[in-house]
N, C-alpha and C positions, 0 to 999 in steps of 0.2 A: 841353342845349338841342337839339341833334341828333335825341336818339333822339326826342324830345319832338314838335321839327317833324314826321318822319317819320310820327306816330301823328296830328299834326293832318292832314297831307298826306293819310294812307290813311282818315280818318273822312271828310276833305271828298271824296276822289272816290267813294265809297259813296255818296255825301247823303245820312248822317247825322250829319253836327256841328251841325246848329242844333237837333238831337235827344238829343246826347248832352252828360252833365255833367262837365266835366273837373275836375278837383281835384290839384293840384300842391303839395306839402307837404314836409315834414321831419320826422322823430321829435328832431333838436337837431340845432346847428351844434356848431363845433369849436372849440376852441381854439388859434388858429394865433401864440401867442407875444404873445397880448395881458395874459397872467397867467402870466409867465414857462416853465413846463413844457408841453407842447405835446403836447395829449390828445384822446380822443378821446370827447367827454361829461363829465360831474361830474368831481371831487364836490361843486365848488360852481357854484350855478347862476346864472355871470357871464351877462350881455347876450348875451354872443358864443356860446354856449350855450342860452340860450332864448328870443332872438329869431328864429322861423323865418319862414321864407314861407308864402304862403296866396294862391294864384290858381287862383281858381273861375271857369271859364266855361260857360254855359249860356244862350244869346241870351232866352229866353223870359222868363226871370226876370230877370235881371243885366244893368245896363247895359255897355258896354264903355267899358273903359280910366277907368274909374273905379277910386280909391284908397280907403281907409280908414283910417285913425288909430287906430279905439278899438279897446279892447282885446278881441281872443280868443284863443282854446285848442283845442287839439288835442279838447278835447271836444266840442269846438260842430259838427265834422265831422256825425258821427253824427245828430244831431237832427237837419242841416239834410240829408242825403239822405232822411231818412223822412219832412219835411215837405215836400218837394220830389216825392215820389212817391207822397203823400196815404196815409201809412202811419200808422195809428195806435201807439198803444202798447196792448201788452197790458191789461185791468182789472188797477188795483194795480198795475200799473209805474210805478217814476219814472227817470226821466233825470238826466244832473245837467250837463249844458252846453245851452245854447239854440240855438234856430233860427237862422243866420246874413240866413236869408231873411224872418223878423220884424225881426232887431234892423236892417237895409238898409231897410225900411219905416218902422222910428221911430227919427228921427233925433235926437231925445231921451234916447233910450234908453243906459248904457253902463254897462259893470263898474265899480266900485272899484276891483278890485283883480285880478290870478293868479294861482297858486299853483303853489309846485312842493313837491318834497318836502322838507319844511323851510326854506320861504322865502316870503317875500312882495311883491309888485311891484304898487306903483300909480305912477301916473303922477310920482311925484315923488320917492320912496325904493323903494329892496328894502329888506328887512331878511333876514337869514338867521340862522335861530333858533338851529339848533344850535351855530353857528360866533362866536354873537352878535356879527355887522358889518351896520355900519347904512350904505347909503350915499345923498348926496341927486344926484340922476341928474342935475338940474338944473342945479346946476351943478358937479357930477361924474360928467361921463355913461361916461368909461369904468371906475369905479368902482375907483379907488385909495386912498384914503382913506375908511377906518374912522371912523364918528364917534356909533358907538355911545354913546358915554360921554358926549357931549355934546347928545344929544337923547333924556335918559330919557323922555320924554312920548309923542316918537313912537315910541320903541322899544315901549313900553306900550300904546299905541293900535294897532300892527300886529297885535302879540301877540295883545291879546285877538279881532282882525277875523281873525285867522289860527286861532284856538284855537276860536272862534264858528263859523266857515265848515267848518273843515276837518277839526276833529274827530269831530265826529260822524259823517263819512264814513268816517274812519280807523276808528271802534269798530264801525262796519257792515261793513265789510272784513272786520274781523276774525271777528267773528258768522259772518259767512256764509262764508271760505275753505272749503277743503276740510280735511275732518276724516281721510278715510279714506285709504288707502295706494293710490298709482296702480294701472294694471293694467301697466304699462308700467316699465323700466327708467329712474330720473332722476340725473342729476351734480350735484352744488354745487361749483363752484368756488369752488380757495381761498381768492378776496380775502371771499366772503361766510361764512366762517366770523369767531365770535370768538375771538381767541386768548390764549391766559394760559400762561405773565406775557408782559401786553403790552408792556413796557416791553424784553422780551428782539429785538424785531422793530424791524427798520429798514425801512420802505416806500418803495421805489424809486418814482418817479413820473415818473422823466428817461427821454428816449429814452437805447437804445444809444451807444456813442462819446462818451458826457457824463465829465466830472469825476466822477461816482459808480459810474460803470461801469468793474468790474473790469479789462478788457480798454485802459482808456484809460491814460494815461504819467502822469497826473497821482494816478490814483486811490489813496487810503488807506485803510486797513480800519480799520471803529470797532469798539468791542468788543460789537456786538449779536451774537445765539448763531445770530441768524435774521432771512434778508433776504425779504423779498417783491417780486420784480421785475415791474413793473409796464409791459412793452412797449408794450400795450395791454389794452385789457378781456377780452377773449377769449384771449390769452395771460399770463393772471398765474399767478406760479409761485411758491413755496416753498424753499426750497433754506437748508443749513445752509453758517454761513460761517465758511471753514475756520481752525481752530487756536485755538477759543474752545471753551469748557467744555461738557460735555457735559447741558445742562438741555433736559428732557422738557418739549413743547411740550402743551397740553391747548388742541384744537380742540374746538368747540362749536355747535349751530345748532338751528334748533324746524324739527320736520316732524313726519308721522304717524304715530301709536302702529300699531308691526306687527312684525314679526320680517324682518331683513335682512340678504341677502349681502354682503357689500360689499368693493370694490375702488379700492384706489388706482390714479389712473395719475402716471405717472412718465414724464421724460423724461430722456435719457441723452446725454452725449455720444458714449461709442462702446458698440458692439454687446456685450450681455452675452451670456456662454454658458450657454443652457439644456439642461437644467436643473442646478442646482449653485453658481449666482453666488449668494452673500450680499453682498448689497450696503449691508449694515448701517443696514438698518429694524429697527426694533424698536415693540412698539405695543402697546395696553392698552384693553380701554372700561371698565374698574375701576378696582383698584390702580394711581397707577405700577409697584409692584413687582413685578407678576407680566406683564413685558414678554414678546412672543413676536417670531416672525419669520414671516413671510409662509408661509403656506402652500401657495403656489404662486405664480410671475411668467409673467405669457404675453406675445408679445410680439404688436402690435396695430400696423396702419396708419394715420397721420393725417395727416401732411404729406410729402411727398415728395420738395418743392421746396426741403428745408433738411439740411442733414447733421445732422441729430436721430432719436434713438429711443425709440421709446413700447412702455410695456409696462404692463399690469393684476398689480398685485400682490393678489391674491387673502387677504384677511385677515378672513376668514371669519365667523360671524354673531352680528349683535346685534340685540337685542330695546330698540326704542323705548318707554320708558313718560314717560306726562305729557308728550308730546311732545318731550322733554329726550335731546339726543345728543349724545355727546360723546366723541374719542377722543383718549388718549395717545400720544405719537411722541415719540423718537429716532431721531435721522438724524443718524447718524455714518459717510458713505461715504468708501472706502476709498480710500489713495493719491490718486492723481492725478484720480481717476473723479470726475464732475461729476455730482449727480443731482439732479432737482426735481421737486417735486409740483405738477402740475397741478390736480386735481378728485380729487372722490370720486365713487365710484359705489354708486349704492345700487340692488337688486334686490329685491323686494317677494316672501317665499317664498309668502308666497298667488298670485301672476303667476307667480312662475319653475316652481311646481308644481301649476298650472290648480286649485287646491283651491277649490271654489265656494261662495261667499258663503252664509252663513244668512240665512235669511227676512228678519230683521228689517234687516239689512246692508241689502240687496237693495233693502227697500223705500224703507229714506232717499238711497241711491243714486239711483232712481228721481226718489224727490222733489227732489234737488239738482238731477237733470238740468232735470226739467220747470222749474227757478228760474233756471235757465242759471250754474249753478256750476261744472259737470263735463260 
């Protein structure tokens, strides 16, 4: 609200705030202990999570200190600055959220329903498809009670307004992603691979200091071969837990048909000595059987505010076909040493060795751009 004032402050003594459009938003709220674990985003998408704010100010259009009720979306941003600044769409463009500044005009006017990913929210139920929980907000608006089972109709009737609306969008997504291999170096982190056998993985979702965290007086080890800790989204890790049987994990993920360097990173509890530490990786994009060991560890800066170390294990190259990638681990580190997998990295050997696209590459490139794909 501060920084906020300050920027209303310095537009008014310019004179231009009754010239300028202020837009105040949220990509999602949080989870602060209303669905037990205390997150930051999904994976499911509670009230408390995709009810955000929306305060547009702009004198010329918008009345002040007016409210609204009905329902929008982070998409309807987009449209309502381009019709706010008499900007058309391209011929053969569509959009897929509306004017904020028509639908303030017809007061008639309102969604059924919003969408997120795997879920659906009208004024009266969510339903959340993959998790199948039905809740009625009406009179369970903080949404504890599951009652799926007892409204197959609406379950059915979201379904298909979910399946109508939302699919088609999904199969145009997919159509049109990128096919080709970046020019740039990209990471997938771990929580976004699949992994097999899933049943081997225990997924942390507690903060630190909880009853599931190792370090806590209460905590027990279950017999999963492999935990995934989940601090937050930007720190989720890998790590084998210790004194359970040694089973080869097989990660998984769709990306680019192209040939790539690739690099684990790792974080460490204490400083490895390079080079020479085996830190007991072992890895495969084949056979389990034919497991190797890193052929090089470097060590890399990322945080410096944490008595942690990070280093690229260098596990050298694989060729994507069918879009299908997929690599074998064991991680079995040694003694006392604490080791987890953050991300992979993937390097694109057409970028890493400036090798220039054939003609025909080149020209769908092109056309991707001109479609606003890449």
């Amino acid at each position: 609200d501060t920084i906020i004032g300050k920027l209303y402050s310095e537009l008014r003594s310019a004179g231009i705030l009754d010239t300028t459009a202020l837009f105040i938003t949220s990509d999602h709220g949080e989870n602060l202990g209303e669905h037990k674990p205390f997150t930051h985003g999904g994976p499911i998408p509670w009230d408390s999570l995709i009810k955000t704010p929306l305060i547009i100010s702009y004198p010329p259009l918008f009345k002040k200190n007016h409210t609204e009720n009905r329902f929008t979306e982070a998409i309807d941003i987009m449209p309502t600055i381009l019709d706010m600044c008499r900007i058309p769409l391209p011929p053969g463009k569509r959009i897929n959220g509306i004017s904020l500044r028509w639908y303030l005009n017809h007061f008639y006017a309102a969604k059924k329903a919003v969408y997120s990913l795997h879920a659906i929210r009208t004024a009266g139920y969510k339903y959340v498809i993959d998790k199948k929980m039905l809740f009625d907000l009406k009179n369970d608006p903080y949404e504890t009670k599951n009652i799926a089972d007892k409204k197959p109709a609406t379950v059915h009737y979201l379904t298909k307004l979910y399946m109508k609306t939302i699919f088609p969008e999904i199969k145009t997504a997919k159509y049109s992603r990128k096919k080709l291999p970046p020019d740039y170096a990209f990471y997938i982190p771990i929580y976004s691979f699949t992994a097999d056998p899933e049943n081997q993985i225990q997924t942390d979702e507690f903060p630190a200091d909880s009853p599931r965290d190792p370090a806590h007086k209460e905590y027990s080890p279950k017999p999963w071969a492999y935990r995934i800790n989940k601090e937050f989204i930007l720190r989720t890790s890998l790590y084998r837990v210790p004194n359970t049987p040694a089973i080869p994990l097989k990660l998984s993920a769709e990306m680019p048909n192209s040939a790539y360097r690739i690099y684990i990173l790792l974080k460490t509890n204490q400083k490895l000595t390079l080079p020479g530490t085996d830190i007991g990786l072992r890895y495969s994009f084949t056979s389990p059987d034919s497991q190797k060991i890193p052929l090089m560890i470097e060590e890399t800066t990322l945080d410096n505010r944490r008595e942690e170390f990070y280093y690229y294990a260098d596990i050298g190259i694989a060729t994507v076909k069918n879009r299908d990638f997929s690599l074998t681990l064991n991680f079995q580190p040694a003694g006392n040493a604490a080791y987890e997998i953050c991300s992979i990295k993937f390097v694109s050997l057409r970028a890493e060795n400036n090798i220039p696209l054939p003609d025909e590459i080149e020209n769908q490139r092109q056309r991707l751009q001109s479609l606003g794909y890449m």
